[in-house]
C-alpha positions in Angstrom: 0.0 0.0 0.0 1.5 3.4 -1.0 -0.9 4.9 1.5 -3.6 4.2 4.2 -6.4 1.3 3.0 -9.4 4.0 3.9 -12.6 1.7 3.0 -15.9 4.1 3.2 -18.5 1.9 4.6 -21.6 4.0 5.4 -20.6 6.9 6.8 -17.7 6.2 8.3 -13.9 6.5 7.0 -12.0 4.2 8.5 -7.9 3.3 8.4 -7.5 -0.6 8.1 -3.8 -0.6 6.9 -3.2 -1.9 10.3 -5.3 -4.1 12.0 -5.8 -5.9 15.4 -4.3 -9.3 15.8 -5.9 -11.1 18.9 -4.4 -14.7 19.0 -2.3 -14.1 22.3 -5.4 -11.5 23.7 -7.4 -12.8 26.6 -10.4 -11.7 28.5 -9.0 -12.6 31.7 -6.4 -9.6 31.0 -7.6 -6.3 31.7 -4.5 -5.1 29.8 -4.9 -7.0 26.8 -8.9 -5.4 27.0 -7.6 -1.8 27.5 -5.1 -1.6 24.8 -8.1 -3.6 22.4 -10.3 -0.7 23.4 -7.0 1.9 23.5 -7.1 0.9 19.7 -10.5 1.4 19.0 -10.9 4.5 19.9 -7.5 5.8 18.2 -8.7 4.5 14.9 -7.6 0.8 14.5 -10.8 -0.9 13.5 -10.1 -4.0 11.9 -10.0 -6.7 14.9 -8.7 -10.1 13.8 -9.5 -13.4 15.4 -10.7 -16.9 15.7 -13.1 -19.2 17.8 -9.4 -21.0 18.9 -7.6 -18.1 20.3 -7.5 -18.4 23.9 -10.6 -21.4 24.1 -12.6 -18.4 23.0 -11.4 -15.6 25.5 -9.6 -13.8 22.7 -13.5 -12.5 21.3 -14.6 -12.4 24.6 -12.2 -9.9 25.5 -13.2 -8.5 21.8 -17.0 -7.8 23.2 -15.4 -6.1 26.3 -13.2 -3.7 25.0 -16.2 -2.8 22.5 -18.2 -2.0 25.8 -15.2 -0.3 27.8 -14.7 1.8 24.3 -17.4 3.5 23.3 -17.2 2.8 19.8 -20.3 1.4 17.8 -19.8 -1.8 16.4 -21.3 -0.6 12.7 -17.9 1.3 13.0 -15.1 -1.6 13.7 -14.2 -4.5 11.2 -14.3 -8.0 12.9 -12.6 -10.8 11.2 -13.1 -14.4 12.9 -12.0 -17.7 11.7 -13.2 -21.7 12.5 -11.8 -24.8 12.1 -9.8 -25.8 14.8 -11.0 -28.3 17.9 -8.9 -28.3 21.2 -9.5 -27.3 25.1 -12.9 -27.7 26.4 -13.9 -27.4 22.2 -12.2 -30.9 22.1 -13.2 -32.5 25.3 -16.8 -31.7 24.2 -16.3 -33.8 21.1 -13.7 -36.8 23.1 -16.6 -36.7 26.1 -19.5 -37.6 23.5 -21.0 -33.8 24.2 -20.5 -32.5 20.7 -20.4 -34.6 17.3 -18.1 -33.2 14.5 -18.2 -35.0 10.7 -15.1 -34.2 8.5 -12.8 -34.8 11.5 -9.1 -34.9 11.0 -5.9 -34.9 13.0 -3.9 -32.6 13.2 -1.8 -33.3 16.1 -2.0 -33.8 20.1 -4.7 -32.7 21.4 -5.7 -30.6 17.8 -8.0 -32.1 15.7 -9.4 -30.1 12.5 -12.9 -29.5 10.6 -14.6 -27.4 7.9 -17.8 -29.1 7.8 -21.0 -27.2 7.6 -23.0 -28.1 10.9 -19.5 -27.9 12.5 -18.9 -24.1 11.0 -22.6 -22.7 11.8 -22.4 -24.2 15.4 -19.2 -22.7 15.6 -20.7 -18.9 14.4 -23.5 -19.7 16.8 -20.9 -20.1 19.1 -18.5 -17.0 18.0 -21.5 -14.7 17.9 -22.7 -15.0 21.5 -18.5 -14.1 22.6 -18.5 -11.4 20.5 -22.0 -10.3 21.3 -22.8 -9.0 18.3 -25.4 -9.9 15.6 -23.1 -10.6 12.9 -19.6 -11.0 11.6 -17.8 -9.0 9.3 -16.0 -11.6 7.5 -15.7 -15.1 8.3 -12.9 -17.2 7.6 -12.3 -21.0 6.9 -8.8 -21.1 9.4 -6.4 -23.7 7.8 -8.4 -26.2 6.0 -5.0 -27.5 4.9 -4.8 -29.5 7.3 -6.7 -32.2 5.7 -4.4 -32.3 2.6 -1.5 -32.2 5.5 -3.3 -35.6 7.0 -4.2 -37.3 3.9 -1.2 -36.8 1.9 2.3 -38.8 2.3 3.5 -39.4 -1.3 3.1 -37.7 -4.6 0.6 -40.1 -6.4 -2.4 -39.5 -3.4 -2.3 -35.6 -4.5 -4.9 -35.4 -7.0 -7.6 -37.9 -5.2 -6.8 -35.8 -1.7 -7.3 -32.5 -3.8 -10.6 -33.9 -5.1 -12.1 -34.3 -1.9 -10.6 -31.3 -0.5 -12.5 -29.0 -2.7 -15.5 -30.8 -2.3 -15.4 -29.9 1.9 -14.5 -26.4 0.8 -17.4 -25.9 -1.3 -19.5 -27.8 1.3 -18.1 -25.3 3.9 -19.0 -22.0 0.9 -22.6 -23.4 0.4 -22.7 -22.8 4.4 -20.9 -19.4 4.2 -23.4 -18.5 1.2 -26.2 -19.2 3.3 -24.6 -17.6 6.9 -24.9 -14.3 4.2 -28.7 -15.0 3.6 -29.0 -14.8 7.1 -27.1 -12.0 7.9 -25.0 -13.1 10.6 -22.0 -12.5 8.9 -21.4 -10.4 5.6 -19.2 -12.2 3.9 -16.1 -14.8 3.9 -12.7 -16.1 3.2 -9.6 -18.3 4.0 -7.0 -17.8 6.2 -4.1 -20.7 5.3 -0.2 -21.2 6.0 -0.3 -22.8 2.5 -1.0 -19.5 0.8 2.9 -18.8 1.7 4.0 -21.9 0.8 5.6 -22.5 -3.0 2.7 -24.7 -5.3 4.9 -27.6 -5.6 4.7 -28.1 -1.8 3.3 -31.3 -0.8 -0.2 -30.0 1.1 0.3 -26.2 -0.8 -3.2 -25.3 -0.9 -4.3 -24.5 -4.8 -6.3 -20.9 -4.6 -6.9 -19.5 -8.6 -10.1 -21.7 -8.7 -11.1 -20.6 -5.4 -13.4 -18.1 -6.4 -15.2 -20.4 -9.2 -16.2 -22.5 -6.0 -17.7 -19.3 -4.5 -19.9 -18.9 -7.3 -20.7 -22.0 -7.4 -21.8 -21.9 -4.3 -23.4 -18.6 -4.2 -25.4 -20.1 -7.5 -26.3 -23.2 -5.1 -28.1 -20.9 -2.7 -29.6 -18.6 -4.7 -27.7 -15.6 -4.2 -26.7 -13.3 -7.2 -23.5 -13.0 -6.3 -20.7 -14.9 -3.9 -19.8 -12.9 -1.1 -15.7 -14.5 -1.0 -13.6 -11.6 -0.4 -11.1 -11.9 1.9 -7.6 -14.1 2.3 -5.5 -14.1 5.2 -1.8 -15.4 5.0 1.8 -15.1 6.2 4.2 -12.5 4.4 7.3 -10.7 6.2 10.6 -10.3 5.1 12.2 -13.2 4.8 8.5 -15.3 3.8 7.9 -13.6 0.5 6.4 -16.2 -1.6 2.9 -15.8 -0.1 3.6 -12.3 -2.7 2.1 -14.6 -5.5 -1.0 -15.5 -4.2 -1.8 -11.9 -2.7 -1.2 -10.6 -5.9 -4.0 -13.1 -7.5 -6.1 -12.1 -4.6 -6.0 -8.4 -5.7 -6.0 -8.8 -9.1 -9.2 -10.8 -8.7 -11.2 -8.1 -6.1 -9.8 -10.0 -2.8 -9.0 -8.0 0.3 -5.4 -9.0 1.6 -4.7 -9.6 5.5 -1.1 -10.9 6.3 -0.1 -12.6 10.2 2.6 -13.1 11.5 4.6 -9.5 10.0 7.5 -10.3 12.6 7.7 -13.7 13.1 9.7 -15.3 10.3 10.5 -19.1 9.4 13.4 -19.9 6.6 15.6 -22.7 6.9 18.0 -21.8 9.2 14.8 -21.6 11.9 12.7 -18.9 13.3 13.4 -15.2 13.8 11.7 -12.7 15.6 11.8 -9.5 12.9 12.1 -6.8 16.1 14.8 -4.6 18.2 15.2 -4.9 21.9 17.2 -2.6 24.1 19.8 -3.8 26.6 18.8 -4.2 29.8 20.1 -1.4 31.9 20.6 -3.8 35.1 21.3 -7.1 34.4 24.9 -7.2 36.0 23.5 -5.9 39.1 21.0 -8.4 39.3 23.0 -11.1 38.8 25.6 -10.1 41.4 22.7 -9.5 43.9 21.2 -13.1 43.2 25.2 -14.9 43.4 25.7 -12.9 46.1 23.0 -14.3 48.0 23.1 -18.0 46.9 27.1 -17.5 48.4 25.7 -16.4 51.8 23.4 -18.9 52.4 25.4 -21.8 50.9 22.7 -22.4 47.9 25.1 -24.1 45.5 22.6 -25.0 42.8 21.2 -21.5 42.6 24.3 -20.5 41.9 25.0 -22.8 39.2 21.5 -22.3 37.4 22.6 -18.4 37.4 26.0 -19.0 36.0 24.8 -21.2 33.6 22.1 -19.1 32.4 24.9 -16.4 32.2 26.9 -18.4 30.0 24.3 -19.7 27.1 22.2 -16.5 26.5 24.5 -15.6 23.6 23.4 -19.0 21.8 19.6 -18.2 21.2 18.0 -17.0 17.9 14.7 -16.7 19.1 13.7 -15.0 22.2 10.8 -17.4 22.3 12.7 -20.4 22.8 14.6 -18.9 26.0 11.5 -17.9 27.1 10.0 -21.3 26.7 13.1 -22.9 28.2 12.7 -20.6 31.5 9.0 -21.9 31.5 9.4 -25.4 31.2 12.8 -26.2 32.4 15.0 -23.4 34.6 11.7 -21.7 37.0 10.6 -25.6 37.8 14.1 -26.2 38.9 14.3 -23.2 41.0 11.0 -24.1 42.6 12.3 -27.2 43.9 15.6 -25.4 45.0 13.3 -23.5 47.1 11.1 -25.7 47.8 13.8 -27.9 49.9 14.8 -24.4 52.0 13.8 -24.9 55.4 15.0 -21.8 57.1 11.6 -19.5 55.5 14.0 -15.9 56.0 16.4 -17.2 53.4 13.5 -17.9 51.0 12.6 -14.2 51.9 15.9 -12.9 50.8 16.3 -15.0 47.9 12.8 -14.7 46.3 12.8 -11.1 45.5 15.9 -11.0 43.8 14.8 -13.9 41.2 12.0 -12.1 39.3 14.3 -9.4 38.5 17.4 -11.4 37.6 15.2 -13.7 35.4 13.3 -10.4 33.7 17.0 -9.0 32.9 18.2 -12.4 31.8 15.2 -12.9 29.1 15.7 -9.2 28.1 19.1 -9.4 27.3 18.5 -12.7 25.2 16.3 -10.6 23.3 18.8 -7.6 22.9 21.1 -10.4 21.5 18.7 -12.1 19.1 17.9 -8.8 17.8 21.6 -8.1 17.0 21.9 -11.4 15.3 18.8 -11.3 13.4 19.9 -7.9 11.9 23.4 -8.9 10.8 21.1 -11.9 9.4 18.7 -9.6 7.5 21.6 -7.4 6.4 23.3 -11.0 4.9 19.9 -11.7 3.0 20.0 -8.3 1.1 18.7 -5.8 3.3 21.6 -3.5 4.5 19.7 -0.6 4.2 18.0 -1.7 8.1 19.0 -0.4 11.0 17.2 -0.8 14.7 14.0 -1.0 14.9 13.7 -3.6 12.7 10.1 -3.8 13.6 9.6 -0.6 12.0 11.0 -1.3 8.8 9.5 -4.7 8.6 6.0 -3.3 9.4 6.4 -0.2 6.8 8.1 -2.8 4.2 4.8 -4.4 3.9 2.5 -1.7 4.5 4.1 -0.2 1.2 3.3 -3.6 -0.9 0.5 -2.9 -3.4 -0.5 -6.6 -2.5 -1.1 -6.2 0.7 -4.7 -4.6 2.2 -3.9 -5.0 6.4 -1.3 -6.0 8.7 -2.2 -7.5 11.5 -0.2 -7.2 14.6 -0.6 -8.3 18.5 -0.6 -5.4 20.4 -1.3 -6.4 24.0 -0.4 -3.3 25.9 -1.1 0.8 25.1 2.7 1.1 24.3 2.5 -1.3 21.5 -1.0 0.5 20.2 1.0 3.7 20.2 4.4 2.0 18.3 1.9 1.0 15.4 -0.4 4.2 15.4 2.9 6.1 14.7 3.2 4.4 11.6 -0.1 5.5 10.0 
């Protein structure tokens, strides 16, 4: 986009070049809900999410930041998506509670469908969380994941393809007649496979995608298919979803893109974003050896030392994070846990939440400095910090590309984003 995507609905004007993104938003947050509804009311009006996110919080928090805003819902854009079965969703269906057709796998404790009972209960379902009437645009989220189940080898491509459009023009007929009913205005797919080259195994064929909207739409008895959205992954260093985004524009499509700053290539994941030193994490480690010397705690001290010693080796602040989750803060726990004396848990507990804050921040300060010597390798010297900023702008500026949709789940991020309107 060369310049804001204003769409004129009604009589409002509103800025969609940014929109939204909700996966990691939660009603249980009141911070995630005030910087939804800090967004609203400065402008961003396109709110992207999906029955999955959060078992469902994610539109919950959606109809509570509406409330807490002010804004009228004729004047916001809600994208949501179905498809996916886990949580409570799954133990409904494992429990006997719920019956899904078209079930697949997808893996544990995910399982997959796009059939039509399964979508409208899932609107049903989406409209009373969002408590609204209708949906903007509702989106078919991965339906992939069948070809992804069915296919191992080559030669069961076209049979698996077969079927595959038959369940998305089962799953259209539904959409068509969702329209006739006016809970939602109109639909779409959101796939992975979009940024995937064709010749992938489970890619996900789109130019005929629209000739199964008509179809549908003819099925029903509407004048004219109401298919107009796709959502996809595109950043930096995932171009090839490029292609199909330009089909999709050439062909009256609106275009959102996910995941702007989280990029896969082959030599793993990087997080396309700048993050500042920490200004005190030699203090805080001092304070926290310091401690575990003067009351003899051995293993604390090793865990901090080792910590020390790896958090140059990360690409992706996500996996340290995940490592501190599932491995280092359990081990601590049960350091403490076998402290009798309850005044040297007092001394040591308040120095651990600030030594692991500075630790994590300074992994990210490091993968930021690797991942823009990385990006500067791949072509793009002209970046400097933040890379957010250029990453966000560089597709902002694509003529293929309608909305971006980022997670914003405090105020500060709101304002980060607002500033590049």
């Amino acid at each position: 986009m060369s310049h804001p995507n204003l769409l004129n609905k009604g009589d409002d004007l509103r800025n969609e070049a940014i929109g939204f993104g909700t996966y990691r938003i939660s009603v249980k947050s009141q911070l995630h809900v005030d910087a939804l509804a800090y967004a609203m009311q400065n402008g961003i009006t396109l709110i992207d999410t999906s029955t999955n996110y959060a078992s469902g919080d994610s539109e919950r928090a959606i109809a509570a930041a509406i409330q807490q805003s002010g804004i009228q819902r004729d004047n916001l854009t809600i994208v949501s998506k179905a498809g996916y079965i886990q949580g409570p969703l799954l133990q409904q269906v494992q429990s006997g509670q719920l019956e899904v057709f078209d079930l697949v796998p997808y893996q544990e404790g995910c399982f997959h469908s796009i059939h039509s009972d399964f979508l409208k209960s899932q609107l049903t379902a989406s409209l009373q969380r969002l408590q609204t009437d209708y949906i903007d645009t509702y989106l078919l989220h991965n339906p992939e994941y069948f070809l992804m189940h069915t296919i191992e080898t080559a030669d069961q491509i076209e049979i698996a393809r077969k079927e595959m459009d038959r369940r998305i023009l089962e799953a259209f007929i539904a959409l068509e007649e969702e329209v006739q009913n006016g809970r939602i205005k109109s639909y779409g797919i959101s796939s992975n496979s979009f940024s995937k080259a064709p010749d992938t195994l489970h890619f996900l064929h789109y130019t005929h995608l629209i000739e199964l909207a008509k179809e549908a739409a003819s099925e029903v008895g509407n004048s004219q298919h109401s298919f107009t959205t796709i959502q996809l992954p595109i950043n930096l260093l995932e171009k090839e979803g490029l292609k199909c985004a330009a089909w999709a524009k050439a062909n009256g499509l609106r275009v959102l893109v996910n995941r702007p700053l989280n990029a896969f290539d082959s030599e793993g994941m990087h997080r396309l974003a700048s993050y500042e030193a920490p200004e005190n994490y030699e203090t805080d480690k001092e304070k926290l050896l310091m401690a575990a010397d003067t009351y003899s705690l051995s293993e604390l001290r090793t865990v901090v030392t080792d910590l020390d010693s790896i958090k140059g080796r990360f690409r992706w602040p996500g996996a340290a994070e995940e490592a501190l989750q599932r491995q280092t803060i359990p081990f601590i726990q049960s350091i403490l846990s076998r402290i009798p004396d309850q005044q040297v848990k007092s001394a040591i507990i308040p120095l651990l939440n600030p030594f692991l804050h500075s630790w994590l921040k300074s992994v990210s300060h490091l993968c930021s400095q690797k991942t823009l010597s990385y990006l500067h390798a791949q072509g793009y010297q002209e970046i400097t910090h933040p890379i957010q900023r250029y990453a966000i702008q560089w597709l902002m500026n694509r003529p293929e590309i309608d909305t971006v949709l980022l997670g914003m789940r405090q105020k500060s991020y709101v304002d980060d984003a607002l500033a590049l309107l």
